[in-house]
C-alpha positions in Angstrom: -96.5 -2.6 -22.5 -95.7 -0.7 -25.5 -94.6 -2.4 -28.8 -91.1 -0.8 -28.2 -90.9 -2.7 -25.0 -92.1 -6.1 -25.7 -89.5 -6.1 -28.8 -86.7 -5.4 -26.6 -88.0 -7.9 -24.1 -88.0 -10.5 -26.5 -84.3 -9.3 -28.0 -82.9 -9.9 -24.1 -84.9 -13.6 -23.9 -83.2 -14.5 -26.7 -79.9 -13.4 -26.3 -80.2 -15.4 -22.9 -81.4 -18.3 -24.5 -78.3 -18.1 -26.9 -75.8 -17.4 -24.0 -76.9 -20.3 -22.4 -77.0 -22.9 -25.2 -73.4 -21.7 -26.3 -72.4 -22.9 -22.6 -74.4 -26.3 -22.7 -73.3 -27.2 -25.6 -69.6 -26.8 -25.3 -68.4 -30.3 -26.8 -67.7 -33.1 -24.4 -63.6 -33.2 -24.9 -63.4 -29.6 -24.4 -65.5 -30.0 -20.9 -63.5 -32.7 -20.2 -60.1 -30.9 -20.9 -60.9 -28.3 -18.4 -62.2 -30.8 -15.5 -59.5 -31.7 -12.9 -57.6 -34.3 -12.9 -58.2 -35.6 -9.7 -62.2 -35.0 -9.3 -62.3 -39.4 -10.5 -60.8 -39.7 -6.4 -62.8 -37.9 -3.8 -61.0 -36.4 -1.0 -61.4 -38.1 2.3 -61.7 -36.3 5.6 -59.0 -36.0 8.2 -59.0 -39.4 10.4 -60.3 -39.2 13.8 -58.0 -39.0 16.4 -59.5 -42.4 17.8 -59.0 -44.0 14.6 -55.4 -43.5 14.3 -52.8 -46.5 15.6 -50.9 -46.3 19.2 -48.0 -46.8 16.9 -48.5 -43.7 15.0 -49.3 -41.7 18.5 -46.5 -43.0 20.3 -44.2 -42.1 17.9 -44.8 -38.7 17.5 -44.9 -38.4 21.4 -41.6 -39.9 21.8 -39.9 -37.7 24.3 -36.9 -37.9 22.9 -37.8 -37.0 19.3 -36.0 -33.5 19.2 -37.9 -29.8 20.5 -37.4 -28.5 16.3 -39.3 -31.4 15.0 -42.3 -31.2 17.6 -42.3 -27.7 17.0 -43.2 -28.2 13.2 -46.2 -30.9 14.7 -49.4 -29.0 14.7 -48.7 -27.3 11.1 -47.7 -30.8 9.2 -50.1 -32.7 11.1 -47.7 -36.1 10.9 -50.9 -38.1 12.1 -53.0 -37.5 9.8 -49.9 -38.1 6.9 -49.2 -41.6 8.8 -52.5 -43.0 9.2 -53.4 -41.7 5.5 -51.1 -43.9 3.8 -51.6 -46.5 6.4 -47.7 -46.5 7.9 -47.3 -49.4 10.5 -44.5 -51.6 12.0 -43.2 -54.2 10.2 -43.3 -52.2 6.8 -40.4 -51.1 4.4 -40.9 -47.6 2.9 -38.3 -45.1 1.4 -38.4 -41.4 2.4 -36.8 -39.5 -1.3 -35.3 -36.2 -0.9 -35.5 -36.5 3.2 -33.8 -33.3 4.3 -33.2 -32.9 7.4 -35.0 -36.7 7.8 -38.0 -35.1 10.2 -40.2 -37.7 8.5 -37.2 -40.5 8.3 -37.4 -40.5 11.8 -41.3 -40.8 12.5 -41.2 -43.8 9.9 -38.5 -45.2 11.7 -40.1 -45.4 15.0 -43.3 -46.4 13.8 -41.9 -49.3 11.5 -40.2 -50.0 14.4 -37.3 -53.1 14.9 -39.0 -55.6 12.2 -39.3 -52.8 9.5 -36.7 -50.5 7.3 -36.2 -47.0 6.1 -34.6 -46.0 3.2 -34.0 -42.3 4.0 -32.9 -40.5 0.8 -31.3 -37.5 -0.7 -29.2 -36.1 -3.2 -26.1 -34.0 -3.3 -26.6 -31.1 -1.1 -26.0 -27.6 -2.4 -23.8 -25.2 -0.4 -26.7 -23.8 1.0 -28.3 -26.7 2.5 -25.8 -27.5 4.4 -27.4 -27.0 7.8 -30.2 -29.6 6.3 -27.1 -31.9 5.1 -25.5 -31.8 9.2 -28.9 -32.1 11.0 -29.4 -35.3 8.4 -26.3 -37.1 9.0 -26.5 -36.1 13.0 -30.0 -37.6 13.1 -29.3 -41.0 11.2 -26.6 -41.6 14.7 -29.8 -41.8 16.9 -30.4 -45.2 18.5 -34.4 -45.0 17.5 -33.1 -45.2 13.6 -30.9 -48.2 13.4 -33.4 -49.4 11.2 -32.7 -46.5 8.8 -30.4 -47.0 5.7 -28.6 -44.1 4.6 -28.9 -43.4 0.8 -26.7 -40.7 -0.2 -27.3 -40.8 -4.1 -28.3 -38.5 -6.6 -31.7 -38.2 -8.4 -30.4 -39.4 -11.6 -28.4 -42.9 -10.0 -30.0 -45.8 -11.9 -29.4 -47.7 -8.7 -31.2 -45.0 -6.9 -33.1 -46.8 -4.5 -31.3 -49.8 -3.0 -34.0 -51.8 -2.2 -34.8 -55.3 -4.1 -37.4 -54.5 -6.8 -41.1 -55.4 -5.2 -40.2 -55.5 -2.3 -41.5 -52.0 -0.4 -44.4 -50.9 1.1 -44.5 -47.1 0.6 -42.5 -44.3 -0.9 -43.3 -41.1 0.2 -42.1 -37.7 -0.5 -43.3 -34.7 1.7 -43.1 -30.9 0.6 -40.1 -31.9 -1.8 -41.3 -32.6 -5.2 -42.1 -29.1 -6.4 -38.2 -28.5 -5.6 -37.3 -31.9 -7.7 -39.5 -30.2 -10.7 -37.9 -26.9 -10.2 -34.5 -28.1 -9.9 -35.0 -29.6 -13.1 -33.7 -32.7 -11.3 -34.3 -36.3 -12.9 -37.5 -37.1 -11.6 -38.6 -39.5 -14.6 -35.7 -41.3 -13.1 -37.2 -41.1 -9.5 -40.7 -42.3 -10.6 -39.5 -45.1 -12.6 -37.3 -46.3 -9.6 -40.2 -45.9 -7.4 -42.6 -48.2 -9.4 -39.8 -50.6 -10.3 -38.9 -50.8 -5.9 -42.3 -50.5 -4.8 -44.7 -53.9 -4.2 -47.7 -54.9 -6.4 -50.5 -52.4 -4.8 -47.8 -49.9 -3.2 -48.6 -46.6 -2.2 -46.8 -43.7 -3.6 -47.5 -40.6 -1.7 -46.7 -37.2 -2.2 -47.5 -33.9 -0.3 -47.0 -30.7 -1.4 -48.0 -26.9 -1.3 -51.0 -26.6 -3.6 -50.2 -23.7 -6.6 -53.7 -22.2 -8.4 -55.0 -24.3 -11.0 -53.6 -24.0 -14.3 -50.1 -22.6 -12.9 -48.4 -25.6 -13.8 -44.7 -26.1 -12.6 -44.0 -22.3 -12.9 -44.2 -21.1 -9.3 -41.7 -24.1 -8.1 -39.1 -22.0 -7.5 -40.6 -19.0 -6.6 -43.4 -19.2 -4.0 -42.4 -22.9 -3.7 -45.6 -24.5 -4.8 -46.9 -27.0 -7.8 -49.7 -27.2 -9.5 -51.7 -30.4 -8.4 -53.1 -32.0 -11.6 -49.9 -31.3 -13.2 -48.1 -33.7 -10.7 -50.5 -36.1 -10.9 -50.1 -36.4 -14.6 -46.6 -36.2 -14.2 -46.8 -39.4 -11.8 -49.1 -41.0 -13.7 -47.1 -40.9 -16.9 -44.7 -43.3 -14.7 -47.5 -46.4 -14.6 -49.0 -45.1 -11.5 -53.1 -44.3 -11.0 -54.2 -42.0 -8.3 -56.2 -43.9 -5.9 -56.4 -41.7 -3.0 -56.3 -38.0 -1.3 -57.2 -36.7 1.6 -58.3 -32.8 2.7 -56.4 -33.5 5.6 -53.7 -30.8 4.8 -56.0 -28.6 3.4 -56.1 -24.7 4.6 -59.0 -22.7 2.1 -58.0 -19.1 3.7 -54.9 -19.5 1.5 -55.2 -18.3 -1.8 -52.2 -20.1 -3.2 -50.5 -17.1 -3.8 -48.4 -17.0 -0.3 -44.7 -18.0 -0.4 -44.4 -21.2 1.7 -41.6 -19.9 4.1 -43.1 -17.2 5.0 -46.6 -19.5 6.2 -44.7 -22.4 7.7 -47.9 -24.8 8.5 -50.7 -22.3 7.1 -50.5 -23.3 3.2 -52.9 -25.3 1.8 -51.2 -28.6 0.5 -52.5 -31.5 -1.1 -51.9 -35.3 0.2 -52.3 -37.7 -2.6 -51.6 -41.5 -2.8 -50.9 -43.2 -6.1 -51.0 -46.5 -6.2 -48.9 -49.4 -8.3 -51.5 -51.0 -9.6 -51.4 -55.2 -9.7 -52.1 -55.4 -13.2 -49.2 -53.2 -14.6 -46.7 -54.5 -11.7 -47.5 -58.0 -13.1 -46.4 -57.2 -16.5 -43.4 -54.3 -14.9 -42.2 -55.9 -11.9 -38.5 -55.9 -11.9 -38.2 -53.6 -15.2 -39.2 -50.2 -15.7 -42.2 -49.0 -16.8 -42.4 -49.6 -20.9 -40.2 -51.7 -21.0 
């Protein structure tokens, strides 16, 4: 090897050696600033089908749950959603911004006689008003007597109805992207969640997973939300994420797809906050901070 050559070898080693030391020793706050939020809580594998209730089965089986809601089974995978936040009879959950109520009337019939609903949604713009109809018709069915109607709008201080502490579960499926990109009062929402929910209640959310970093500003546009911004978003409510699940999860999508157009195809994220004990002890019945 000629002089010429062993100089430039040495030149490339230790531009490597520099390359790599800048990366190593990026300073811990700035690694930590660009870790996901929700890498602390592993994502748990879909449930097997032998592990999930008779309750949960039967109701989704119900022959007389209508043809458009069975239709939309395979893509939302209501099963897995159920059996993920643990939904059984006897408990009292609240369904905000319900829609048409397809998962008002799934809790229903899996609470069953002993339990309650709170099925929720706000004023409903002019062109919602199929959503509005197909609400209202549904809430007449015998198998949702157990349903209370809540016709209130996200910013209601008495938004839920339900004594402070005293539910199970909230839930809100493929809506809160739309409260964010409404620009509707969901501080309001969060802190009448925590304040109605049980010490060690589940808050769970579902939505259509935006790329990382894209914040809230494809909400209105392909209909998505970035996931670690709503779980900071949550979390700025009292709440600590203490569960997700891959259940929902769909890797040929590259987040960039808008949602209507992929109706059961889009990757979405399934995440459960929790109220934790020690926060409820010093909250319950009074909103968080105060």
């Amino acid at each position: 090897m000629t002089m010429r050559m062993r100089i430039g070898a040495c030149r490339l080693v230790l531009s490597t050696m520099v390359a790599f030391a800048a990366v190593a020793w990026i300073s811990p706050p700035a690694r930590a600033q660009n870790a996901p939020v929700a890498a602390s809580v592993a994502e748990s594998a879909p449930i097997p089908a032998a592990q999930i209730s008779k309750e949960i089965t039967d109701a989704i089986k119900s022959p007389d749950r209508p043809a458009a809601d069975k239709a939309l089974d395979a893509g939302r995978r209501p099963d897995q959603i159920m059996a993920f936040y643990g939904i059984k009879p006897g408990m009292k959950i609240a369904d905000i911004f319900a829609g048409g109520g397809y998962m008002t009337e799934l809790y229903a019939r899996i609470v069953g006689s002993t339990g309650t609903v709170y099925s929720q949604n706000g004023p409903f713009p002019v062109q919602f008003k199929k959503s509005e109809d197909i609400w209202n018709e549904r809430l007449k069915e015998p198998a949702l007597k157990n349903v209370v109607k809540v016709s209130k709008p996200f910013d209601a201080p008495d938004l839920l109805p339900a004594p402070p502490g005293s539910l199970d579960a909230v839930i809100i499926h493929l809506n809160y992207h739309d409260m964010v990109g409404f620009k509707l009062n969901r501080e309001n929402v969060n802190a009448a969640v925590f304040k109605a929910l049980k010490p060690g209640g589940i808050y769970g959310i579902v939505d259509h997973s935006a790329q990382p970093g894209a914040k809230d500003t494809v909400t209105t546009t392909l209909h998505r939300i970035d996931e670690n911004f709503l779980i900071k978003d949550v979390e700025k409510a009292g709440f600590r994420l203490s569960g997700a699940s891959s259940a929902l999860r769909h890797p040929e999508d590259d987040r960039t797809w808008i949602v209507f157009k992929h109706r059961g195809q889009t990757d979405r994220f399934m995440l459960k906050f929790s109220k934790a004990a020690a926060i409820a002890a010093g909250a319950n019945g009074s909103e968080p901070g105060q």
